[in-house]
N, C-alpha and C positions, 0 to 999 in steps of 0.2 A: 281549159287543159284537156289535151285528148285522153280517150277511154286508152285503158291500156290491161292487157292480160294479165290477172292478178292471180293465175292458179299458179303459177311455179312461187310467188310468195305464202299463198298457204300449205306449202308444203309441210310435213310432221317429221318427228324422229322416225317413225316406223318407216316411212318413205326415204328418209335419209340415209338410214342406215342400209337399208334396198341396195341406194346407190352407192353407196361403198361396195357393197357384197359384189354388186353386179361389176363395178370399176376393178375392183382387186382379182375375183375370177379370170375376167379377162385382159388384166398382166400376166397373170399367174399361167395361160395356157401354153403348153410348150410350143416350143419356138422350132428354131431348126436342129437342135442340137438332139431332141426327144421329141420330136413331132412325131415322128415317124410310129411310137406306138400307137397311137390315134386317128393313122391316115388309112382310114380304109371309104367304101363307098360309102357310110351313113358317116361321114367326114362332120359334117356341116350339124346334124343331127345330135350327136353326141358331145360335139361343142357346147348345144344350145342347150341339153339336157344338163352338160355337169354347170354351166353357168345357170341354170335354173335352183340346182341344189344349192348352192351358197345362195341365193336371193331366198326362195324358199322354204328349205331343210335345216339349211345351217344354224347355230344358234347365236349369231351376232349380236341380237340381244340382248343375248346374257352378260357373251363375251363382255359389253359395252360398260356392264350393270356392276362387272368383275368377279366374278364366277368363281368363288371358291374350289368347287369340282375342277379346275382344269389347272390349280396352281398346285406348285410343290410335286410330290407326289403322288397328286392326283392326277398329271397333266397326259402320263403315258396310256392310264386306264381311259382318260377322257379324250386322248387322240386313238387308240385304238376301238373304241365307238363311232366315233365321224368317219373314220376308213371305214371301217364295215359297211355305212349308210352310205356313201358314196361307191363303194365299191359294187352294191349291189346296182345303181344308176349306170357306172360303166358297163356291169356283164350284159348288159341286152344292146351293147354293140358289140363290143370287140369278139372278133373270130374266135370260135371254139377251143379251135386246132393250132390257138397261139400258144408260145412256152411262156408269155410273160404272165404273172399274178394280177389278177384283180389287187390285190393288196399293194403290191407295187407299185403297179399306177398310179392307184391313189392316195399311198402314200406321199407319191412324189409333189401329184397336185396339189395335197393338203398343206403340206409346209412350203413351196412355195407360196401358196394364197397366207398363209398365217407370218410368214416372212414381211409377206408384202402390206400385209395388214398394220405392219410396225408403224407405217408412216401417218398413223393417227392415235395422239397422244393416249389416247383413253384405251388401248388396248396394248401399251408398252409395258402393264406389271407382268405379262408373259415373257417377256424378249427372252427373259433367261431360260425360259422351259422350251424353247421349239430347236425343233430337230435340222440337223445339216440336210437340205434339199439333196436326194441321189439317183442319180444318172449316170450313162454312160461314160460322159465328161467326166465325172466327179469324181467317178470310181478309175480311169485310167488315171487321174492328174494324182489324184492322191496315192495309188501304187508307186507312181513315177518319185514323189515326195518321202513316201516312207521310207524308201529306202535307202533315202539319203540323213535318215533322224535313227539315232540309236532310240529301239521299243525298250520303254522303259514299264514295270511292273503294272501301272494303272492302267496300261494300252497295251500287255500283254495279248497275243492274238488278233490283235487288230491288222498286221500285215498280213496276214494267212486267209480272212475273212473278206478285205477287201478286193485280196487277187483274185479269188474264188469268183468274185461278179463283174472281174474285171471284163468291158466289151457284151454283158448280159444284166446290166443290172435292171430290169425288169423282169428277170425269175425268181429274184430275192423275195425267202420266206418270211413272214412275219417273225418269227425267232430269231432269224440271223439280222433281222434290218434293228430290230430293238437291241440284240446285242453290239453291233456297229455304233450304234447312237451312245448306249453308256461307254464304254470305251473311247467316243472321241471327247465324251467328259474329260476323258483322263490326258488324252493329246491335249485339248482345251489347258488342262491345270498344269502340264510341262510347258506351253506356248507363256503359260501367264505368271510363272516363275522364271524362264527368261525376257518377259518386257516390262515387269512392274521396277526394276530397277531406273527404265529409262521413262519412266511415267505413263506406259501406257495398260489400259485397265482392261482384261476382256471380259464379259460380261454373259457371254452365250455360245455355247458353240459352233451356231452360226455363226460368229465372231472368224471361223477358221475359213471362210470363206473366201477371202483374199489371200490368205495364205498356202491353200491348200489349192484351193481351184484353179486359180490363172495357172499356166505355163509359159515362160516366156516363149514370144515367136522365132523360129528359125530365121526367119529374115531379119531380127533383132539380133541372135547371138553372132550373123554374119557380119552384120555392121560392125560390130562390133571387134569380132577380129581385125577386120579391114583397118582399122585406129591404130 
C-alpha cells in the first residue's frame, strides 16, 4: 500500500475551527457593493490583517462551546467588544482623513462574518441575536421600502434614521447603528405578524434580508410592462 500524507488526517478542533474563521472571513470581505471602503494602497495588507483577527483574535472558541456572554442580552455588550478589537486592526490602514467610522466598518464585517457563520450548526443558538449587515445597499433599499410600509410604533424613527445614512452608511455612529438594529426588531415583529398567518416563522432580523434588501431590476419591471 503506498505511504500517503497523513497530516491533514490529524488535524484538531483548534485547527478546524481556524478553518472556519479563516473560510467565513473571507466570504465575509466586501465585495463590490462596499469594497470600496477598503480599497486603498495597503489593499491586500488589511485584507490579510482583518482575516487574521477572526483566525486569531476572534473567540470561535467559545462561540463553538456556546457562550453565554454573547446570548440574549448579552449579545449587544459582546458585539460591541469584538467591533472595538477589530476596529482597532482596521485604523492602521484606513486613511485618516476618511468620514467613514472605524466602527462602521467593522461593524459591517462583523455581522457579515457572524451571518455567515450560520452555516455551521454549532453556532445557530445566535441566529436570533445578529444584527441586519449595513451598507450603502441596505441603507438605500430599505429607504426605498420604508416608504412604501405604514411606521408603526415599535419602528418609530426608524425612516428618519435610515435616510440620515442613506448613500454614507460608513459614518454611522455606534449610537445610531444600535439604535437601527433595535428598531428593525420591531419591523422584524410587524414582517412576523403579517406571515405567521401563512406559515412562515421569522426568526432574526436578519430574516429582513430578502425582503428588505433586493430591489427588483429595472430591466425586470420593463419586462414586465412589455406582457
Amino acid at each position: 500500500m503506498a505511504n500517503r500524507d497523513k497530516s491533514l488526517l490529524s488535524l484538531n478542533k483548534s485547527e478546524y475551527l481556524k478553518a472556519i474563521a479563516r473560510e467565513t472571513a473571507r466570504m465575509s470581505y466586501p465585495g463590490r457593493t462596499s469594497g470600496s471602503i477598503l480599497r486603498n494602497k495597503k489593499r491586500n495588507k488589511v485584507k490579510d490583517a482583518i482575516e487574521d483577527f477572526f483566525v486569531s483574535k476572534f473567540p470561535i472558541e467559545i462561540l463553538w462551546g456556546g457562550d453565554e456572554k454573547a446570548k440574549g442580552d448579552g449579545y449587544e455588550r459582546w458585539h460591541k467588544q469584538q467591533v472595538e478589537s477589530l476596529s482597532k486592526v482596521i485604523k492602521e490602514f484606513e486613511k485618516s482623513n476618511s468620514n467613514n467610522t472605524y466602527f462602521a466598518i467593522s461593524a459591517k464585517l462583523l455581522d457579515t462574518f457572524m451571518h455567515q457563520l450560520m452555516k455551521y450548526e454549532k453556532f445557530r443558538y445566535l441566529y436570533k441575536e445578529l444584527h441586519l449587515p449595513l451598507d450603502n445597499q441596505a441603507f438605500f433599499n430599505l429607504a426605498v421600502k420604508l416608504n412604501e410600509i405604514e411606521e408603526k410604533p415599535q419602528m418609530c424613527g426608524l425612516r428618519g434614521l435610515v435616510n440620515k445614512y442613506k448613500n454614507k452608511a460608513f459614518t454611522i455612529n455606534s449610537d445610531d447603528y444600535y439604535e437601527i438594529q433595535k428598531k428593525l426588531d420591531g419591523l422584524e415583529s410587524c414582517f412576523k405578524e403579517t406571515l405567521k398567518e401563512e406559515g412562515v416563522m421569522l426568526k432574526s432580523r436578519v430574516d429582513l434580508n430578502c425582503i428588505l434588501w433586493p430591489i427588483e431590476s429595472k430591466s425586470n419591471k420593463n419586462h414586465k410592462k412589455r406582457k
